[in-house]
C-alpha positions as a printed NumPy array, in Angstrom:
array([[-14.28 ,  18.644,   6.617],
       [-11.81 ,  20.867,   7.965],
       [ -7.756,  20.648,   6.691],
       [ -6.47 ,  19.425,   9.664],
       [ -9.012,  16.722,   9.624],
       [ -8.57 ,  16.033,   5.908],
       [ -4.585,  15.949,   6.753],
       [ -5.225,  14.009,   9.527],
       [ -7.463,  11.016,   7.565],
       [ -4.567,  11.438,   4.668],
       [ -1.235,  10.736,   7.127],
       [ -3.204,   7.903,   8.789],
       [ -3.943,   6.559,   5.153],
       [ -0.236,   7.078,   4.325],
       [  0.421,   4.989,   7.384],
       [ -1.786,   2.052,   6.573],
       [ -0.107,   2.123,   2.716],
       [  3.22 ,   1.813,   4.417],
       [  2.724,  -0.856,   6.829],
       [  1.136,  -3.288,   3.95 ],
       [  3.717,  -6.528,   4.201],
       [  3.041,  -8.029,   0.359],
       [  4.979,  -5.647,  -1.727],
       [  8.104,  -5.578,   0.91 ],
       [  8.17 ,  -9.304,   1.43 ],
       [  8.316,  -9.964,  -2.377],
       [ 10.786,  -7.328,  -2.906],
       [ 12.876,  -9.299,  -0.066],
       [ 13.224, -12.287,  -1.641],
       [ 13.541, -10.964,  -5.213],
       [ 16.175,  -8.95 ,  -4.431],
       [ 18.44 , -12.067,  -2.764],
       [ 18.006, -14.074,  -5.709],
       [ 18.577, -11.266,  -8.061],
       [ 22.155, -10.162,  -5.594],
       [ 23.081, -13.532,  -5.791],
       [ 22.534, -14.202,  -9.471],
       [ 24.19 , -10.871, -10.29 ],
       [ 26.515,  -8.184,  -9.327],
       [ 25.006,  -5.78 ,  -6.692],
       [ 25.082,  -2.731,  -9.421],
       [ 22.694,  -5.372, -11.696],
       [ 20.685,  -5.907,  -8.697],
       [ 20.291,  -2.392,  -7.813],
       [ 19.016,  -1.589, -11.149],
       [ 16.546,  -4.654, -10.772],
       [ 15.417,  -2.915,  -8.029],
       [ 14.809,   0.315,  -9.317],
       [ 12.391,  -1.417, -11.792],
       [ 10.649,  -3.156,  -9.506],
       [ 10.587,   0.245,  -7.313],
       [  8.688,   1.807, -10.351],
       [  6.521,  -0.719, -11.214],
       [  5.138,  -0.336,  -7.527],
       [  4.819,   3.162,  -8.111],
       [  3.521,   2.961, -11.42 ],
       [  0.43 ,   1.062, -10.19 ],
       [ -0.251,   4.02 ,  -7.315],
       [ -0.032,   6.366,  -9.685],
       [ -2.152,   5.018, -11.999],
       [ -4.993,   3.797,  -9.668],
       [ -4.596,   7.342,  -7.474],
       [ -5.104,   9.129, -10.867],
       [ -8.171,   6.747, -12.091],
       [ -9.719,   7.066,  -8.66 ],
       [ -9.562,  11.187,  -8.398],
       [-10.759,  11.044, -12.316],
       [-13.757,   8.699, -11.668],
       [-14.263,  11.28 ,  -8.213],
       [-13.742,  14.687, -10.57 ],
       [-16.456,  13.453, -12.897],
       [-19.206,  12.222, -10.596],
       [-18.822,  15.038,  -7.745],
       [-17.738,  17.656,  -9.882],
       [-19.368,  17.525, -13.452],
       [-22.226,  16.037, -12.216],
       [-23.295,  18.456,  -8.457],
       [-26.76 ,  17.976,  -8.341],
       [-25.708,  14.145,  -7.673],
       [-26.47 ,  13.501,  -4.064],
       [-24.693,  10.644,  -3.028],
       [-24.947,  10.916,   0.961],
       [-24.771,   7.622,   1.77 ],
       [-21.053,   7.121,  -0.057],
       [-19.102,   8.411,   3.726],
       [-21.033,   5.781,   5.264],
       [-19.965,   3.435,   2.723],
       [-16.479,   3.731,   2.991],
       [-16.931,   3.728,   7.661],
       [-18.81 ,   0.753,   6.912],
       [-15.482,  -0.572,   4.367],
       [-12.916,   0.767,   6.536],
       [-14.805,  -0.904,   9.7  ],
       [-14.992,  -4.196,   7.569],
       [-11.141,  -4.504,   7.216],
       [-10.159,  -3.439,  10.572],
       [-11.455,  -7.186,  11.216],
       [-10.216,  -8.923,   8.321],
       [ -7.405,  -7.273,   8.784],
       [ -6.561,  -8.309,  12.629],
       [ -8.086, -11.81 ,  11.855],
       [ -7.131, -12.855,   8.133],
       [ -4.033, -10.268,   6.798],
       [ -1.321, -12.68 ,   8.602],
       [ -1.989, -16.434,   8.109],
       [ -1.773, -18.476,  11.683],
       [  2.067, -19.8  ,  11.694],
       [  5.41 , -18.887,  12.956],
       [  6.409, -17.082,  10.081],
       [  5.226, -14.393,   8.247],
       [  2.553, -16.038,   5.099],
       [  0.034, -13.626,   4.594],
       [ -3.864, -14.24 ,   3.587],
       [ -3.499, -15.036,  -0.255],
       [ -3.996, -18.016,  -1.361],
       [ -0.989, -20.576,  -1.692],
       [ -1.566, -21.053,  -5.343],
       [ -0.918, -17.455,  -5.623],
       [  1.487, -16.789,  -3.013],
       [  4.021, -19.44 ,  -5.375],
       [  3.567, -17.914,  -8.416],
       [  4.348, -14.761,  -6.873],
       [  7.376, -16.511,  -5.124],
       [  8.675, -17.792,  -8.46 ],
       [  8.595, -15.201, -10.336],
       [ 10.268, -13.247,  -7.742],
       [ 13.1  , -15.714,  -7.855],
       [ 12.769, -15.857, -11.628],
       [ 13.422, -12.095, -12.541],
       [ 15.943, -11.485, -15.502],
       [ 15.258,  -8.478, -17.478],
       [ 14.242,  -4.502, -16.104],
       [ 10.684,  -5.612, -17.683],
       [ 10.242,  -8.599, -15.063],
       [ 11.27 ,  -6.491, -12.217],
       [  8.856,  -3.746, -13.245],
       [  5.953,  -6.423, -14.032],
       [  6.376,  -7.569, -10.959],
       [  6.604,  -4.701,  -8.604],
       [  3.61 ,  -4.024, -10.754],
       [  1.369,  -6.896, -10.028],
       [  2.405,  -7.653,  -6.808],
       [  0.922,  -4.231,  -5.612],
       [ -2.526,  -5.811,  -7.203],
       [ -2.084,  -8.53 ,  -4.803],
       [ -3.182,  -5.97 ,  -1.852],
       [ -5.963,  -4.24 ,  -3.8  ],
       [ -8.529,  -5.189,  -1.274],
       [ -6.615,  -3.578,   1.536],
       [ -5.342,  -0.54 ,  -0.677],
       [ -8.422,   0.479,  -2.62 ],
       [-10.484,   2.022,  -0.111],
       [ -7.085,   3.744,   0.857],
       [ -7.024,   5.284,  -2.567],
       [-10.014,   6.405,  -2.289],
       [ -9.704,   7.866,   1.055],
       [ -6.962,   9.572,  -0.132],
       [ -8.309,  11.43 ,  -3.193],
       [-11.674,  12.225,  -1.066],
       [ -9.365,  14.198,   1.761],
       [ -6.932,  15.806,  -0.76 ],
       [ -9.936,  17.272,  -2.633],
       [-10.66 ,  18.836,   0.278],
       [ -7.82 ,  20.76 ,   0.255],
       [ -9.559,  23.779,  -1.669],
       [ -7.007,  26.921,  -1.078],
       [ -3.525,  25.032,  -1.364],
       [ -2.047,  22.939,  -3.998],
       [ -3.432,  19.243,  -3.949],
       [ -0.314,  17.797,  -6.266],
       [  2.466,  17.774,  -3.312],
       [ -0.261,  15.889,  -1.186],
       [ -0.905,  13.3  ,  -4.093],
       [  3.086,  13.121,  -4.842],
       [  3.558,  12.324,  -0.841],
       [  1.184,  10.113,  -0.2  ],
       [  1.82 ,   7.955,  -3.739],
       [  5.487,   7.786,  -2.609],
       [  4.484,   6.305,   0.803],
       [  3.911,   3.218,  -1.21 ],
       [  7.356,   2.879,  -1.969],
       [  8.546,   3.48 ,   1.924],
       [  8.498,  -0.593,   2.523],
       [ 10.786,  -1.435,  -0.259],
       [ 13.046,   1.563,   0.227],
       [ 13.413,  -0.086,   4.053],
       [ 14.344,  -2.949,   3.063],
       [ 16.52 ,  -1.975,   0.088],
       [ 18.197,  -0.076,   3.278],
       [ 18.76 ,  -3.06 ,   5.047],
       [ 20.572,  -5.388,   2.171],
       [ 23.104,  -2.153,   1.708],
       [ 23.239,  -2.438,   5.482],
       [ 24.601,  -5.758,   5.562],
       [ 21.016,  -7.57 ,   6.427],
       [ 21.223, -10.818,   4.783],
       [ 17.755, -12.665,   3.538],
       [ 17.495, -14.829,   7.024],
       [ 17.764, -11.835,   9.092],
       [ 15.881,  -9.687,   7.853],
       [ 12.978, -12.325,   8.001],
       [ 13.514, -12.579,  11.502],
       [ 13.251,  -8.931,  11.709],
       [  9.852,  -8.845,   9.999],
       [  8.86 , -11.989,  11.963],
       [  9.814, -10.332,  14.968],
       [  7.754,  -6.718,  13.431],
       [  4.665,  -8.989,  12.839],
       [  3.01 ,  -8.448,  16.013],
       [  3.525,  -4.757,  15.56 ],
       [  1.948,  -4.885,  12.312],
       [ -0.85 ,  -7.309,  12.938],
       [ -2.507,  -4.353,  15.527],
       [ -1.22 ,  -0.973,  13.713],
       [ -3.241,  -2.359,  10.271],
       [ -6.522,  -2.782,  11.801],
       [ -6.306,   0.188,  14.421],
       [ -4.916,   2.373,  11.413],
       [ -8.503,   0.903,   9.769],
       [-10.403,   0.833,  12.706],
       [ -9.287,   4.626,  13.591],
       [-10.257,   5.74 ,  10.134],
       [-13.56 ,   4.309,  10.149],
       [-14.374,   5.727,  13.605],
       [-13.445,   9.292,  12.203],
       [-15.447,   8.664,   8.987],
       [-18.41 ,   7.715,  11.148],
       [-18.189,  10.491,  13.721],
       [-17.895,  13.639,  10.795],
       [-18.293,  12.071,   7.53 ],
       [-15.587,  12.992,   4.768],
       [-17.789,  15.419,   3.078],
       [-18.396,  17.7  ,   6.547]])
């Protein structure tokens, strides 16, 4: 696989990271509580925490993935494991329709596919968050939430940065793990813009039909590409 290709596969990944709605939509209502429980500098601070537990959990899975990749591809070469690229088309295929059919829930609003049990405990502790710990914990394990949209990402993105063989790989990693952050930076942006908690829902309400086609093209596209060269070409 050529670099432009590899680049290529890695932006689009980067793309589908960014446009994920969980993480954003808890970070929206955990910051309103948290603004109007304490001062804005308190809240900002919250919000840093939360920022790196989000980040925290791509580093950590984007560094256990590229291990797990390193040891099977690398220490072990005579391993022929063709039928992995056609594993991850077949994935990528997979969510473009689970994505387009199941990743926003049928309503006016903006409920996404977890379940409601879930989805409250999520929303509680979101309106529950105290301490630095809580906001990290949750920034955390609300990125977990999405691990069966944002795995195969991962992986996608440590398969194209390895193929990077005669520049550095660690600026491509850095980039594409801070992608993840890109949704709550946005909407961070938009409380210090003046964006209270009702409008910007009605922003993201009015963003979902954007976001309900870009997520399943962005998987659709990559599974097309991973079909027509295979990531190891």
């Amino acid at each position: 696989m050529s670099f432009f290709t590899s680049l290529s596969i890695l932006i689009l990944v980067s793309l589908i990271q960014a446009s994920l709605q969980l993480v954003p939509s808890i970070f929206m209502i955990f910051y309103h509580y948290a603004s109007g429980k304490k001062s804005r500098k308190n809240a900002d601070s919250l919000a840093l925490f939360f920022l790196l537990g989000v980040e925290t959990f791509a580093t950590i899975m984007f560094l256990s993935i590229y291990s797990i990749y390193y040891s099977v591809f690398f220490n072990f070469p005579s391993i022929e494991l063709k039928i992995f690229p056609w594993v991850l088309a077949g994935i990528t295929l997979a969510l473009s329709i689970v994505s387009f059919f199941f990743y926003f829930r049928k309503s006016n609003g903006t409920e996404l596919f977890l379940s409601r049990k879930l989805a409250k405990n999520l929303l509680f502790r979101a309106k529950s968050v105290k301490t630095r710990s809580d906001a990290f914990a949750l920034g955390f394990f609300t990125s977990i939430g999405e691990l069966i949209f944002n795995l195969p990402l991962f992986v996608l993105a440590v398969v194209s940065i390895n193929q990077f063989n005669d520049i550095p790989r660690s600026p491509f990693a850095s980039l594409f793990i801070i992608a993840s952050a890109i949704p709550v930076i946005s909407i961070f942006a938009m409380y210090h813009a003046g964006y209270n908690l009702a409008e910007i829902e009605r922003r993201r309400i009015k963003d979902k039909t954007f976001f309900r086609f870009v997520i399943p093209l962005g998987f659709l596209l990559l599974a097309f590409s991973l079909f027509s060269m295979g990531v190891f070409k």
